[in-house]
Structure formats: C-alpha cells, structure tokens
N, C-alpha and C positions, 0 to 999 in steps of 0.2 A: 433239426428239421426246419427246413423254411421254406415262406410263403412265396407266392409269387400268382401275378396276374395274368390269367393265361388271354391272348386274343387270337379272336380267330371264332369262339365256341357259342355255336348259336344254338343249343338243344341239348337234350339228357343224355340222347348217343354219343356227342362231341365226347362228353365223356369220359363215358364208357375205352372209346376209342385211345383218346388220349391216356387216359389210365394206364388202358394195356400196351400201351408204346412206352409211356416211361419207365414201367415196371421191364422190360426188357432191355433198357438201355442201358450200357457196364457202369455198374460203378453205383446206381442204382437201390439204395436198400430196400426203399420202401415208397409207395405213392399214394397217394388219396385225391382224388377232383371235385369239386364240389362245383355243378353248374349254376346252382341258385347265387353263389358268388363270384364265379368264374376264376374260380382259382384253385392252384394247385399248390397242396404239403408235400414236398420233394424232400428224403432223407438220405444226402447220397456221400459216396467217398470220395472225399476234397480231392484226394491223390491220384485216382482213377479217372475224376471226371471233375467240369464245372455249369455251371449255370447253364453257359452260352454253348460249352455240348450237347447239352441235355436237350437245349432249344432246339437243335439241328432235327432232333432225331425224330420232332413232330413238323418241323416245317413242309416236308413233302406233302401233309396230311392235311392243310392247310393251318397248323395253328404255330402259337408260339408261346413263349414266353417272357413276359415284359419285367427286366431287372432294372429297377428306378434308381436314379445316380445322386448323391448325395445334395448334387446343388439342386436337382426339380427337387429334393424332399426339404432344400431347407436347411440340410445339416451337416454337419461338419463329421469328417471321413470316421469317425470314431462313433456318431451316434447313428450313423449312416447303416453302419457292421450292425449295431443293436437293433435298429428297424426295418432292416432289410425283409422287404415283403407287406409291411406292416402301413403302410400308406399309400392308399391306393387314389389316385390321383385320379378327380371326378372332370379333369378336363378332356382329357382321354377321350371318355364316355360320351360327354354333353358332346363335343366334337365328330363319333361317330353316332351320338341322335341327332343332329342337325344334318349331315348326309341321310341320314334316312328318312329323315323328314321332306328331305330334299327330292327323295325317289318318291314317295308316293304324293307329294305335290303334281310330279311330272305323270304316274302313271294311273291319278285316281280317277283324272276326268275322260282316259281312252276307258277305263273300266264302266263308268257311269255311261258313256255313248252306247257300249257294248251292249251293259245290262238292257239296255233302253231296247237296241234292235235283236237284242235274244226274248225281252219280254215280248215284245208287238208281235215274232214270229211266230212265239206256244199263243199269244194270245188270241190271233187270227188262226190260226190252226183248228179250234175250238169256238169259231167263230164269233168272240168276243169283239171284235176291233175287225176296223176292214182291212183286208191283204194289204202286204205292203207294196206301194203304186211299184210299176216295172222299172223305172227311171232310179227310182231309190232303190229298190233293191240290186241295180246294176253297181249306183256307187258305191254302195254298204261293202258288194262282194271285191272290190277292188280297193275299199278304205282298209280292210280288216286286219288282211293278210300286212298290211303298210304296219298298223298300230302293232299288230301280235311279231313281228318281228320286232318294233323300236322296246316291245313291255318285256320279249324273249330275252335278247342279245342287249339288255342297257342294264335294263330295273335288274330281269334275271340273271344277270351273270354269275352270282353268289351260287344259284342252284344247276348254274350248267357247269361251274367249276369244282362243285361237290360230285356229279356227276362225271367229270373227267377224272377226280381222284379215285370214284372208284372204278374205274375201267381200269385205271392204271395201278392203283396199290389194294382195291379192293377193300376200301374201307367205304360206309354207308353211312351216311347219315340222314336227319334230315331234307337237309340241301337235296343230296343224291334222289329222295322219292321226288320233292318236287321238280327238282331236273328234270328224272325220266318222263313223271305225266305231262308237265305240260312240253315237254320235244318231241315226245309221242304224239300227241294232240296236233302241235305245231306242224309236223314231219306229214302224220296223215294227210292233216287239210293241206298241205302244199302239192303233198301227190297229186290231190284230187283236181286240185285248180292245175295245176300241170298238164294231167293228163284225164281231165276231164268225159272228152268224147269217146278215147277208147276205152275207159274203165265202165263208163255209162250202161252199156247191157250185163255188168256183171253183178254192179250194188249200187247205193243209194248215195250219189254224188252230190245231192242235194245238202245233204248232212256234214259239214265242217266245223273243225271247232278252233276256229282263230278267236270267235269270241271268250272262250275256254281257255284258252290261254293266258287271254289277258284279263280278265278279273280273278282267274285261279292266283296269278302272280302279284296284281294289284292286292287283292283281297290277307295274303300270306304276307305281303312286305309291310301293310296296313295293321295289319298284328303284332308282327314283329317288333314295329316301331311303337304301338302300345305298350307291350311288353317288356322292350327295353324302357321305356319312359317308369310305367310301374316300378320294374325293379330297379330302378335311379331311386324310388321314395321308400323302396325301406331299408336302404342304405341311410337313412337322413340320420339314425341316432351317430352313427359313424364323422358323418360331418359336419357334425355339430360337435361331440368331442374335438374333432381337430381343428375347427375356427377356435376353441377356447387358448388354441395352444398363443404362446405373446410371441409376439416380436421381434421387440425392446426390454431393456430394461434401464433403471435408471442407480447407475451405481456409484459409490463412492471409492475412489480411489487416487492418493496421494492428498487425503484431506479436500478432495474436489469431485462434484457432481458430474459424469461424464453418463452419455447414454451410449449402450452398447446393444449389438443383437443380444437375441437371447443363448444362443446358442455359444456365445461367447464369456457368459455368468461362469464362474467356476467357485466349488464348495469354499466357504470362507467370506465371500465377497456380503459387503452391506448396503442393500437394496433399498431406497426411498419408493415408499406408495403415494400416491397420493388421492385425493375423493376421487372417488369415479375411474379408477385405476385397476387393472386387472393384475396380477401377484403372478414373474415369469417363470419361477422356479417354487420348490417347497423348500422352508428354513420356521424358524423360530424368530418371533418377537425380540425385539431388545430396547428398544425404546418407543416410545406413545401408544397408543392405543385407538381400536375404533370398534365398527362393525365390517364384518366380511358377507358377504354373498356368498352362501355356498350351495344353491340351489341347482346349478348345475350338475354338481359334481354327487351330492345326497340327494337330491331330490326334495329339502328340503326350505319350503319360502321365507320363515324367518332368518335375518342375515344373525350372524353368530358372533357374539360379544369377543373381541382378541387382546390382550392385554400381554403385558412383559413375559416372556417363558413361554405361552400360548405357541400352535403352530397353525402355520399359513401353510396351506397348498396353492400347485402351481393351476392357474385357471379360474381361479376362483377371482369376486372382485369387492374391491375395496367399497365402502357406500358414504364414510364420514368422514373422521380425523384421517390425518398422515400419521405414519411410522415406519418404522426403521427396522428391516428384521435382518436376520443371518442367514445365507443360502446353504443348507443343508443337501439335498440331493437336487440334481442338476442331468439334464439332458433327457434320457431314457431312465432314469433313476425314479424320478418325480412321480405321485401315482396318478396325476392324470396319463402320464406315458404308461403308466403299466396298466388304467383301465381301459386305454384305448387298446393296448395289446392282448388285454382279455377278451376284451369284446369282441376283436375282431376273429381272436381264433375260436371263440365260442360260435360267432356265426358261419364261420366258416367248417364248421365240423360237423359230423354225420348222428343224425341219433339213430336207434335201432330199427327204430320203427320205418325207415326207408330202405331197410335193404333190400325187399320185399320190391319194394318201387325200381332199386338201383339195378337189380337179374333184370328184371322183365325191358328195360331199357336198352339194356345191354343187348338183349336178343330179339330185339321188335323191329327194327330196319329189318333185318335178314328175313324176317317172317313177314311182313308186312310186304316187301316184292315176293318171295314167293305166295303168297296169297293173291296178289294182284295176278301173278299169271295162272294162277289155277283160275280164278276166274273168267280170266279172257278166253280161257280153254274150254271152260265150261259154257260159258254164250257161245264158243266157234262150235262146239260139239251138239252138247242137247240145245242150245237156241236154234241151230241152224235147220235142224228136225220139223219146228213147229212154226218158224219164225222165215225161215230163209235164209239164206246169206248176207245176203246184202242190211237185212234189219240184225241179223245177229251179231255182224260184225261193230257194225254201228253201233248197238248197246253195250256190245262185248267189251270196246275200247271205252265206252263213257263211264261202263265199272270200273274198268281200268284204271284209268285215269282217275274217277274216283278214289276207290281202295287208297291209292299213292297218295292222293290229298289230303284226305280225310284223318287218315293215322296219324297221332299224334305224341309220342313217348315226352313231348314237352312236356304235357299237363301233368303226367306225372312226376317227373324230374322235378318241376317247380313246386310240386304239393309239400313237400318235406321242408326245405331251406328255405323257400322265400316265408314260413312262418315261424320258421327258427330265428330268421336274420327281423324279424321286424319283432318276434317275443324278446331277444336276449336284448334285442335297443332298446325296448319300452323298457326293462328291466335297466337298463342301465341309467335312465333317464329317471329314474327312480329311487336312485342308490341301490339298488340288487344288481350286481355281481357275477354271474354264472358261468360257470371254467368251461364248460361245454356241452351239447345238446343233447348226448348221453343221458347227465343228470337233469337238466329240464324235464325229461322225457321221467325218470325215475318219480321227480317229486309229486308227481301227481297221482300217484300209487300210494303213495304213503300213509302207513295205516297209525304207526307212533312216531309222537314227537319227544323225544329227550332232550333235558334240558340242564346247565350247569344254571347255578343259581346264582352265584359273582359275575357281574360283567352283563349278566342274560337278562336275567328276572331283576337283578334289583342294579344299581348304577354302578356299584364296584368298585365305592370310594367312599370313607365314611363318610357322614353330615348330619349338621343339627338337626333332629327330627322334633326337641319339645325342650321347654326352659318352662321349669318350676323355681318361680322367685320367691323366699324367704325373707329376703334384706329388708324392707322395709322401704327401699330406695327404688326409682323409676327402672326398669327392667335395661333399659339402655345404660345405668350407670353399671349395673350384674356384668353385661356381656364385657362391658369394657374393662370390668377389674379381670374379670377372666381370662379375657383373650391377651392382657397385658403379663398375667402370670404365664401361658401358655407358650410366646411370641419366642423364647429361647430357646426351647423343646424342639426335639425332632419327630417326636413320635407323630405317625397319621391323627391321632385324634386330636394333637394340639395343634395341626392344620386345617381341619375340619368347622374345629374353633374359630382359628384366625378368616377363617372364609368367610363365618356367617359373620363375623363383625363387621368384616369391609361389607358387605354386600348390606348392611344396616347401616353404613356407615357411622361405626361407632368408633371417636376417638382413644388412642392406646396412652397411656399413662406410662411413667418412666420408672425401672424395676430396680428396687437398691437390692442386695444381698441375693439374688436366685441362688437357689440350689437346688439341682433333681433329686429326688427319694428315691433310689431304687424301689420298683416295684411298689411304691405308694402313689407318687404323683408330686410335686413343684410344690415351691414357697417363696416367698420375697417380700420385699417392704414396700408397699404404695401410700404416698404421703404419709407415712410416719406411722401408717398400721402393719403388723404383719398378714400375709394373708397366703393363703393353703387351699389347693388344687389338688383334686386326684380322688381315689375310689376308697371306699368304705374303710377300707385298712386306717389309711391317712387319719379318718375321723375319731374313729377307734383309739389310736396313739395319743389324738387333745382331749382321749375324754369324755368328750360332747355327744350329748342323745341326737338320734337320727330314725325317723320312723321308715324303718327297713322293705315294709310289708311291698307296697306301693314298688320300691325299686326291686324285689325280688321278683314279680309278677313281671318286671319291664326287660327284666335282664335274660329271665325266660323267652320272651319274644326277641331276644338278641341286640337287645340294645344295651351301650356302654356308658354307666353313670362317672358327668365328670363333675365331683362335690366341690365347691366353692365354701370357704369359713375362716375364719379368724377363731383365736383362742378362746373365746369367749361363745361363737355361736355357729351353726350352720347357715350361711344367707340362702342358700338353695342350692339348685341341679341343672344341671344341663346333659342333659339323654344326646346321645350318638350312636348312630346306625347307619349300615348301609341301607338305604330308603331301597323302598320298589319303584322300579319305574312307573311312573304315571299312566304308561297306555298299557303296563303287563294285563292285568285285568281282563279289559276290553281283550287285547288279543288272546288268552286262551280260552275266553268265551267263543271267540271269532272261529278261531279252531276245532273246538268241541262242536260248533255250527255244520264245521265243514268233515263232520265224524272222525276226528282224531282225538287219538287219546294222548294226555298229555303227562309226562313223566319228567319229575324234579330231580336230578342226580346228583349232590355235593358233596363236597368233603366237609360241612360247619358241621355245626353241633345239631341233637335232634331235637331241640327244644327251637332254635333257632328256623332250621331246614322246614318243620310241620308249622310254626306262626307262621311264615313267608308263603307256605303253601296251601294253608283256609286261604289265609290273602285273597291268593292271586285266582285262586279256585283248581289246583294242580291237582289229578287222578291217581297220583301216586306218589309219595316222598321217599327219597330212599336220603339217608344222610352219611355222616362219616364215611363214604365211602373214596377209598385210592384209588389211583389212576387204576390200577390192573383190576380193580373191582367195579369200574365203571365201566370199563370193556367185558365183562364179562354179564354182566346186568344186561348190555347189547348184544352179546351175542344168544343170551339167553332167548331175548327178543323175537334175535331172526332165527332162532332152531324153531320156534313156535309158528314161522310160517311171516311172519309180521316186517315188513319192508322199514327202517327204522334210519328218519332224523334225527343225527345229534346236533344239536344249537351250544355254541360254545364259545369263548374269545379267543378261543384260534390260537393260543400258545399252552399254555399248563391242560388244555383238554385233547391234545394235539393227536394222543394215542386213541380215543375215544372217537374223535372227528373222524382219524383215518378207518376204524373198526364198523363207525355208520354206513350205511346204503349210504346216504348224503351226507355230508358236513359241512355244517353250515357255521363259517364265523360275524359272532359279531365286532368288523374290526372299528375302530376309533381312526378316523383321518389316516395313517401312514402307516398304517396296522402291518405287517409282513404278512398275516395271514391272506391277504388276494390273492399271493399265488399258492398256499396250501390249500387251501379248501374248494369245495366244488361251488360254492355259493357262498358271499361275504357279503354280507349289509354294512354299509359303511354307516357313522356312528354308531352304531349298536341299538338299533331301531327295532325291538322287539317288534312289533307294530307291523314293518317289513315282513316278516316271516310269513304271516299271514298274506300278507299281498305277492311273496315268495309263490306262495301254494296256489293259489287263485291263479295267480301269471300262468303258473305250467300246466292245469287246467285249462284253462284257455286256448293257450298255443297248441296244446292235442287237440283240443278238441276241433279248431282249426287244422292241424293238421287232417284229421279223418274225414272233415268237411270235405278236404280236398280231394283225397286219395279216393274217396266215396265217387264224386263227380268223374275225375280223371279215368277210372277205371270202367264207371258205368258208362262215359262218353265213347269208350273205345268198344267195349262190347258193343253197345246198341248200333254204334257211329258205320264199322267197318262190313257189317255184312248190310245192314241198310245202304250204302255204297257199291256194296257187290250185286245188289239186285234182288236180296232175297225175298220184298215183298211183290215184285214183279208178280212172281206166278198166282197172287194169290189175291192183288187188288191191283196189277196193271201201276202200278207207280215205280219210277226208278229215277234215282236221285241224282241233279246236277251236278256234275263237276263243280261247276263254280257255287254252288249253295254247299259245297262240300269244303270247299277251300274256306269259302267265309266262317263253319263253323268249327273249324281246326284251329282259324283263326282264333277265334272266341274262345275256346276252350282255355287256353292259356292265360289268356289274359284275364279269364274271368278266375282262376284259381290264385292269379297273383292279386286281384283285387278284391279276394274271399281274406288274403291272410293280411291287407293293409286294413281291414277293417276292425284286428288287432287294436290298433293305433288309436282308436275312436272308443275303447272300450278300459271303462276304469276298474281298479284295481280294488 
C-alpha cells in the first residue's frame, strides 16, 4: 500500500468523492483518504494499473495525485521505492498559501467596502444613520456589480469550477455549494439591474445581492486560507523529523577524509563526528567517545554518554569529543526513517471514532442542495401567502443562498485528523511511538495495564546495587581486586562488575593463573596473593565461615552475591541485580492516579517477581509464568470485560504484545520492535507509559471537543439559515454573516486541536 499527496482536496466531501473513484478504478484493491492530511493509501495491482492511471481517473473531478521523484526527495532511485509517499514536501503547500494569500489580499478590501454599504443600508433602514445620499447610492449600484464580478470570476473560480464538475460528472462538493449561491446571488442581481424597469411591478428590484457575493466569497477564501495555514502547523512534528535528516557525511575512505552526501554512506563505511555535528546514518562506536543529543529523537534533554560498542542513531547530534563510529543501517534503514514512516502513516490513518463523521460527509453536499431548494420552495410557496412575491422571493433566495453557505461538512472532516495529526507528533516529539490512530483511540479506554518485569519495570541488565566491604582496605582497592578477577569472564555478572569499576574509575590489576570454576566462580593470583570470586559454593570449598543470614534474605529479593576471599578469609560482597528503574515507582503511582490497575507478568522467580512488585507498588504479581501462560493471563483479562495494555521489550513478549488490546514496546535506540507494536517508547522510558495514556486522553478528548462543535454548528447553523426563526421573531440570517461563520467553524476546530500542542504531558 502506498501513500501519496492528493491535490486538488479542499473539504471532507473531496473525499469522500475521491475515495469512491479510486475504489472503482481497475486494478484498484483498496483506498482510504484522509482529508486532515490530504492524502491518499492506494493498494493497487502493479500489473493492472499505476500511480499515474490511477491519477487520471480523478483528474476530471478536479483532483490528482502528486508522485514525488527521487531527486525533489533527495534520494537515490533505491531509497526513493522505500519512501515513496512518505515525504511530503511543504513547498508545495507554502507555495499554494502564498496564492491564497494572494486572493484575499486582492478580494478582502472589495469585501470590507461592501460590508460598509450593506451595513449603512440595514442601518438607515432602521433609521440609525441617515439614507444613503442619491449621488452614492447611484455609484454603490454601478461599483458593485464591477467588484462582484472581479470577487465572482478571479477570487471565485475554485467554486464556479466545482460547480461546472458537477453539472458535468455530478460530483458536489463544497466548491459546488459555494459556486451555486454565490451565481445564484450574482445571476439574480444582474437580472435585476438588466432588466430593472420591467421586472419593477412584479417584485422588489431594490434588493440585490452583488454585496453577497462578494463578502460570501471573500469571507470563505478568508477561511480557507486560515485553514490551510492552521493545518501547515500541525504538520510541524513531521518537519521537524525531516530537517533532522543530514546531508553530508564525513567518511573515511582510502585512508582519507572525503565528505559525501548522505545518501551516498553505504553499511561498512567509517564516519568522523565532530563537536556540534549531527550522526548521518545509525552505526556503532569504534573509536573515542562523547556525549550525543538525543532529545529529538527520545524526547529526552540530557545528551547521552557514547563510548566504544555504544550506538549512535541517524539525526541525533554530537555535543563534545569526536569519534569514529561504523555505519550500520543506511538510507530508509535508519530509525529516524522509520519513525518518520511511522508517524506519518499514524497521522495519516482513520481512528473509529470518525466514521460516524466520514457517512455524514459523504452524504451532506447531496442533502444540503436539496435542502436549499426545499427551502426556496417553501418561501416561494407558504411566504408568498403572507408575504407576497416579490418579499418572498427575496428572502426565499437569501435562504437559499444561505443554506449553501452556511453548511459546512469541513468542521467535521477536520474534527477527527487534524487531532490525530498534532496527538501522534506531540507523541513523537516525546519518544511515544503510535502505529496508528485506531490504537490512540483504544488507549484511553484502558482499564489494565500488564506488565513484563525485564526491560519494563527494572533495566534488563544486571548492576551493582550494594558492596559489603570486609577487607580491611579502602573499598576502591575491593572493587579493583574484583573487577580484576572478573575482567576474563564472560558471564553478565562479571560485566556488571567491570561497569561499576570504570564508572568509579577503579584501576585493574594484572591476573597470573585464572581459571573459571564451573559453577562456583574465578580465581587467579594478584601480586602474589591468590584470590577467589564467586557464590557461596566457592567459599564453602576454602573452608571459610561466612554469615549467610544477611545474603539469604538478599538473594530472596533477587539479588546475586558475587563473594570475593583469599584462603585465609572473606574480604566481602558485592550484590547484583537487575535494579528498578528509577521513575517505575512514580509511574505506577501515576497510573493508579489515572484508575488503572496495574499487573506484573514474568517469567523470574516468586521470591524475586513479589520484592520488585512491593517495590514498585504493582496490584498484582503473577511470576514464573511462559509465554503461553502470559497470553492466557490476557486473555483472561479481556473475557472479564477489561480493555488490556501489555508493556513489554517488544521481542521474548512478542506473543503477549500481539494478544494485548495495545502493545506497547519498550524498545532501546534501534529496537525492531517500532514496527511490531502499536506503541514503542524508545529507550524504555517507563515514565512514557503514563504520558502514553494521558496523550490519548487528550487527543479524544479533543477529538469530541470537535465533533461536539461541528455537529452542533450544523444543526443550529442550517435551519437558522433557512429562516426558521423568521416566523416567530422576524430575524433572517445574512448570507454573508453566513459565509463568515462556515468560515469560522473550520478554522476554529483545527485551532481547538493545535491547542494539543501547548498542553503537557
């Protein structure tokens, strides 16, 4: 399936419209349009048909489809195939708001003269203000018709060309209503001036609406242009992903520093950063070290320590030393290319709660003219009873013409996406992740959260959590005979070791004789003593008493004693565990806040699983449990009625993820899990989760903000239009007070969901 920019699509009908043309076109599988982004998911058969057919089949209709060529993306014919659709190029846009800025420059001040001698005319009608002198009103009536043709045939063309499609293919859109009223409007008043004297004894020649016209068209291109400007900004998390994309890169090749595009890096090649340098690709460390900036990409302001082996993502920026890394994935590999590809088809996709908005879209042109002409019918018929003809006609056409202005299937069209497209970019801007607006839509439901306890709850890699020193010597000499005995070792715990030593920067000492103990722990000779590493067993074999109590109570809570001694004594301990993250705590406080219940699922020990879970304050411990017994713990869940987050590192929970309502990974930098799961927090930001839940709270509730507005706007909007408090307090609604608030509708629901943007997490 792929993306593509459709132009042409000013409204929620566009479409609709558009929709049901591609879905008929051969070849065809599937289609989806999404107006809040203007684009269309096309899944069709390569063999049958291509892009540039597919375009044909809408251009009668007025739209199209824009296939972006490798060199406007930047890339080379091979990364081109991978992003096809997937960059959407903001010059386009800015290029067609700058025309449109263009038109209501030219058509705001015929609008503003207009308002002026429509005001003075109700106003002296009413006798507020004195008549307007004979002299001016001779020139008003011969300025008007001049203005409302230049506002008709220049500004209008967009709505007399929707109006020609549909006389000719029968398609309606927006355009199409405002077409009709304002050249109905136009058409009357030109009768009237025309043929003025003989129409004279039959109706009320007085009454034209060139001013109607032209503020109705000023007023709706005035919007429009808001509108599009608005949803320019919540496109921003998108273009800001793609500024982060580099260049250049500066590579070494032939023993020599050459600078290349980026698109030109291929896997293998070795990359010079330098301070204040942005990383073109993702690879691995190999020589020096610094700090990175990864706050773009995590959300995250502290820049992040990198050293030898460490990986560097592509976008991210260098802040200190240079080094040297190896480019690992390259092009559309990289996961800033693949959170830009998330993000975009997240925003670009439909959550459930619009389809409700996408019918009524679909079918509100069609019903909105015929409503307009029952109306006219009904002022020609029962007005003309009470009223006369010539007043009947008169109101009958200003409903008219109302009705047509007034209806707006925009507001709704835009209430769904334009807060999908600004939730799923604060979320991305954030490190959250979100495959699509489905699950957005789901997480806010959510009554449990499941949770793996490796990776989730606590870091997922052992480390020193406590050093009980015996030796008699400064606890820095402890670490060092240790981590010196350790440094041969492969096992995780004598990594763990050797971490906290550098990170205390404690000198290593030179090891004569190592040898591993199966299943005891290490020995070797340090200046001329021998000296022994490893768990209880090991002590046991020299001997040596060792007060047990203290480390059985520790071992319960899941931690791994690594004994340090010589023949003669024990010098002490050093405890390893997989630590709890620092913010778990807080966050399923935060949780429990937000009424979820929170459930531990792992496979450790139950000694282990229930210390980590007082911890952290968990409502439920389930332990020792397998994969198939973690899925079934969920599905027990949901037979209970209970909408259910599993939180997980996105590979070994992979069946349990897929079994969740949501699954969410926590993945680490270049995790594979972004594109399994529905939601990825990159680094494993427990912490996130919660700001997960709150985001998709928000953006519903946004959405219903909208959908509230948009709906009540059209009820209240279209028979207030039609006349219906006429008979019952004498007020009937201007055309042009009608135009401006159709206007407004739209623009106030895309400026309902950027207010997203301003509200923290």
């Amino acid at each position: 399936m792929q993306t593509y920019t459709i132009k042409g699509m000013h409204c929620a009908s566009c479409a609709s419209i558009i929709e049901g043309a591609l879905k008929k076109a051969e070849g065809v599988v599937s289609a989806e349009v999404n107006y809040g982004t203007e684009s269309a998911k096309i899944d069709f058969d390569s063999v049958k048909t291509s892009s540039a057919e597919i375009s044909k089949k809408i251009e009668p209709l007025g739209y199209s489809l824009i296939v972006p060529t490798a060199e406007e993306m930047g890339m080379s014919e091979e990364e081109h195939a991978g992003h096809l659709g997937l960059n959407q190029s903001k010059k386009e846009k800015a290029a067609e708001l700058a025309d449109m800025k263009r038109k209501v420059i030219a058509v705001l001040p015929l609008a503003v003269f207009s308002a002026f001698v429509m005001g003075w005319d109700i106003l002296s009608s009413f006798g507020t203000v004195p008549q307007v002198p004979y002299v001016w009103k001779e020139f008003f009536h011969h300025l008007l018709p001049l203005m409302a043709t230049y506002a008709l045939f220049v500004t209008g063309k967009p709505y007399l060309l929707g109006l020609y499609r549909f006389i000719r293919h029968g398609a309606a859109n927006m355009d199409t209503l405002i077409g009709l009223g304002t050249s109905v409007a136009y058409v009357y008043s030109f009768i009237i001036a025309a043929f003025e004297e003989a129409l004279r004894p039959f109706i009320n020649v007085e009454n034209t609406y060139y001013d109607v016209t032209i503020v109705v068209i000023a007023f709706i291109t005035l919007g429009k242009y808001l509108e599009a400007r608005s949803k320019l900004k919540t496109g921003d998390a998108i273009e800001k992903l793609l500024n982060l994309q580099v260049k250049t890169a500066t590579v070494i090749r032939n023993g020599k520093e050459i600078e290349v595009a980026a698109d030109q890096v291929v896997r293998g090649d070795m990359i010079i950063v330098r301070p204040a340098g942005k990383i073109p690709v993702d690879g691995v460390v190999v020589e020096g070290s610094s700090y990175v900036d990864e706050s773009m990409i995590s959300g995250e302001p502290i820049p992040v320590g990198k050293d030898i082996g460490d990986i560097v993502v592509a976008g991210t920026i260098n802040t200190t030393g240079s080094f040297t890394f190896k480019a690992t994935k390259v092009g559309a590999e990289t996961l800033l290319a693949g959170i830009i590809r998330m993000v975009k088809e997240a925003q670009g996709s439909r959550a459930p709660i619009q389809a409700l908005a996408d019918k009524i879209s679909g079918i509100f042109v069609p019903v909105v003219l015929a409503l307009s002409v029952v109306t006219l019918s009904i002022w020609l018929g029962a007005g003309t009873q009470y009223l006369g003809l010539s007043q009947a006609l008169s109101y009958g056409l200003a409903s008219f013409v109302g009705v047509l202005v007034i209806a707006c299937p925009c507001a709704l069209g835009l209430a769904t996406p334009t807060a999908i497209i600004v939730g799923v970019g604060k979320g991305a801007g954030a490190g959250i992740l979100i495959k699509d607006a489905a699950t957005l839509e789901t997480l806010h439901k959510a009554d449990v959260i499941v949770m793996d306890k490796t990776g989730t709850i606590t870091k997922g890699k052992p480390e020193v959590v406590s050093i009980r020193n015996d030796s008699g010597h400064d606890e820095g000499r402890f670490i060092s005979l240790l981590a010196s005995l350790e440094k041969k070792s492969e096992h995780p715990i004598a990594h763990a070791i050797l971490s906290y030593a550098k990170e205390g920067g404690n000198a290593l000492f030179s090891v004569d004789g190592f040898e591993a103990i199966r299943g005891k722990g290490v020995r070797g000779q340090i200046e001329n003593t021998e000296y022994y590493a490893g768990n209880i067993r090991i002590i046991e074999d020299l001997g040596l008493s060792f007060d047990t109590d203290s480390l059985e109570r520790e071992t319960r809570e899941g931690k791994t004693p690594v004994i340090l001694a010589t023949r003669e004594k024990v010098w002490g301990v050093a405890m390893v565990a997989d630590a709890i993250k620092p913010e778990a705590a807080a966050a399923v406080a935060r949780l429990h806040a937000l009424g979820m219940q929170v459930v531990m699922l792992t496979g450790d020990t139950k000694n282990t699983a229930q210390y980590i879970g007082k911890q952290v304050g968990i409502d439920e411990v389930i332990a020792e449990a397998l994969p198939e017994e973690k899925i079934r713990k969920i599905k027990e869940l949901q037979s209970k009625g209970k909408i259910v987050v599993m939180a997980g590192d996105g590979v070994n929970d992979a069946p349990a993820l897929a079994q969740a309502d949501i699954g969410i990974a926590m993945a680490t930098g270049t995790d594979a899990a972004i594109e399994s799961a529905g939601i990825t927090l990159l680094h494993g930001d427990i912490s996130k989760l919660v700001q997960a839940v709150n985001l998709s709270k928000m953006t519903m509730r946004g959405i219903k903000q909208n959908l509230f507005w948009a709906f009540i706007y059209n009820i209240v909007g279209i028979p207030v239009a039609a006349g219906a408090l006429y008979p019952f307090f004498g007020w009937l609604l201007n055309p042009a007070i009608a135009g401006l608030a159709m206007a407004l509708s739209s623009v106030s629901v895309v400026g309902n969901s950027l207010r997203l943007k301003a509200k923290s997490l």
